[in-house]
C-alpha positions in Angstrom: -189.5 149.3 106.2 -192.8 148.9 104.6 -191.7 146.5 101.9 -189.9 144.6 104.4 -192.8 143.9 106.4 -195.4 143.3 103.7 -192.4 141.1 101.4 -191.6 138.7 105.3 -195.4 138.5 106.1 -197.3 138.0 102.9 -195.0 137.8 99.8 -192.3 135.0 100.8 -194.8 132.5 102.7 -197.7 133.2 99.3 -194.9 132.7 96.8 -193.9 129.4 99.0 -197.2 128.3 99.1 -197.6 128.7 95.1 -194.6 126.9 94.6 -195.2 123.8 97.0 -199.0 123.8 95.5 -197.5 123.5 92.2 -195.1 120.8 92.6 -197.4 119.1 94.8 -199.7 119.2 91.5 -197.6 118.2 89.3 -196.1 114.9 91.7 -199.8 114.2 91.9 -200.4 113.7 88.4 -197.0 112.2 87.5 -197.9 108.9 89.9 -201.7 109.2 88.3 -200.3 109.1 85.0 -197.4 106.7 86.0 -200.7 104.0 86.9 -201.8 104.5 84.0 -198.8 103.8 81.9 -198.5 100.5 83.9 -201.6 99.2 83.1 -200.8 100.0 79.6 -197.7 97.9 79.7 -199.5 95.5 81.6 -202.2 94.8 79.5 -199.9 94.4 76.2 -197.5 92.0 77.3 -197.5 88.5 79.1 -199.3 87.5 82.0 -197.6 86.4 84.9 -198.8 85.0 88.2 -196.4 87.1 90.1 -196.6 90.0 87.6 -193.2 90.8 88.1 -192.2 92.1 84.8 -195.1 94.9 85.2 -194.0 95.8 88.4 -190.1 95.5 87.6 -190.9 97.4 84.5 -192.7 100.3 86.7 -190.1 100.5 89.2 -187.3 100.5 86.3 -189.2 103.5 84.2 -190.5 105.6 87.2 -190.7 109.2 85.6 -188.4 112.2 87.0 -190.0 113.4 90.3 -189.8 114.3 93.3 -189.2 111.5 95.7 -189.0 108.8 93.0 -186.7 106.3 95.1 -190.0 105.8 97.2 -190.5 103.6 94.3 -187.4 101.4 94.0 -186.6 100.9 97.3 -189.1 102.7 99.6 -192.5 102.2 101.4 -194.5 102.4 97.7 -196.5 99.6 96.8 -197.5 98.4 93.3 -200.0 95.7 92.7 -201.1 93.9 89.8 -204.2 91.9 89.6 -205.7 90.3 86.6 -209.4 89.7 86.2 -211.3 87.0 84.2 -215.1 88.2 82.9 -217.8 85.8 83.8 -219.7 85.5 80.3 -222.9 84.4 82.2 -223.5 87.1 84.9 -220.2 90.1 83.0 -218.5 90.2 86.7 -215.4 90.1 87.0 -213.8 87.0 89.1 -209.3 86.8 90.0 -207.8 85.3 87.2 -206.4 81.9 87.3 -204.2 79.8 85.3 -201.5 76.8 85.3 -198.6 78.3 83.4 -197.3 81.8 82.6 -196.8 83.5 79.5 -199.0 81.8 76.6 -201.7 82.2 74.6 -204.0 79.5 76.6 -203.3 82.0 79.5 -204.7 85.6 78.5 -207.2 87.5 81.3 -209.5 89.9 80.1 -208.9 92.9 82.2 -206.3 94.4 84.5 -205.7 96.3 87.8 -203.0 98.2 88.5 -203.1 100.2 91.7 -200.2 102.1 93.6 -200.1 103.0 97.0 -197.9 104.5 99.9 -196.1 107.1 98.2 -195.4 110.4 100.0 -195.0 113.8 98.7 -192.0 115.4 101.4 -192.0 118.8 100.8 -188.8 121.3 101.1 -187.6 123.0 104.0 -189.2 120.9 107.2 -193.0 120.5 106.2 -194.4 117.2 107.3 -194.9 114.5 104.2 -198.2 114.9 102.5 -199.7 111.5 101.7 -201.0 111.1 98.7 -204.0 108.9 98.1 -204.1 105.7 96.6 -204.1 105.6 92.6 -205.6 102.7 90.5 -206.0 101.7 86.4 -207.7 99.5 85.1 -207.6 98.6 81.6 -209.3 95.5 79.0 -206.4 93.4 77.8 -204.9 93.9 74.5 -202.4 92.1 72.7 -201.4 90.4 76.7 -197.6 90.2 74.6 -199.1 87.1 72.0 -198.2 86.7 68.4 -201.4 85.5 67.2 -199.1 84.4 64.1 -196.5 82.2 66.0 -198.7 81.3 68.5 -196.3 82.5 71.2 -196.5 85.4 73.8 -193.3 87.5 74.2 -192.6 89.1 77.6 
């Protein structure tokens, strides 16, 4: 009677709370490291003004996770911004350019921030909402072949 009393009252809702901890953990870094992988691909292959191969890229390769539809088709938001240095004052001012994907058009830095994902839990616990997760990264390559003077998407 005494293990069934000490097991319902502080075993089962401790190993429960381990086990949502830990998953909640591990979601937690899988959408920080997820940012991070997108600004990667981001800043080595072509700039676009709606930077939708990043995000159709991100949404294409989200890694195995709890909750990962959020992604394709749920309330998660991914943004891309690109960023031109000021060489006069270093700031950083929105980049700008007339056409996509060349090697007249390469920012310097890039922005990749996700937001609106929710962590739902098992059993009935409310969704925990995770916070807001940003990268930002200096350009690379931007997708250019320096040698054929073209940028590959």
């Amino acid at each position: 009677m005494e293990f069934a009393i000490l097991f319902g009252g502080i075993l089962a809702p401790v190993t429960f709370a381990f086990i949502f901890t830990a998953q909640l953990l591990w979601v937690w870094h899988s959408v920080n490291d997820f940012t991070r992988q997108g600004a990667g691909y981001a800043a080595t292959h072509c700039w676009e003004s709606s930077a939708g191969n990043v995000i159709s890229w991100m949404q294409a390769n989200t890694p195995l996770m709890p909750n990962q539809s959020q992604f394709q088709n749920g309330p998660v938001q991914i943004a891309v911004s690109y960023f031109a240095e000021d060489p006069a004052t270093g700031t950083l001012t929105a980049f700008n350019c007339d056409g996509d994907c060349s090697t007249g058009c390469i920012p310097d830095v890039v922005t990749v921030s996700v937001t609106g994902f929710q962590y739902q839990p098992f059993f009935m616990l409310p969704p925990v909402t995770m916070p807001n997760f940003q990268a930002t990264v200096p350009m690379e390559s931007c997708g250019c072949d320096p040698e054929q003077g073209i940028c590959v998407p």
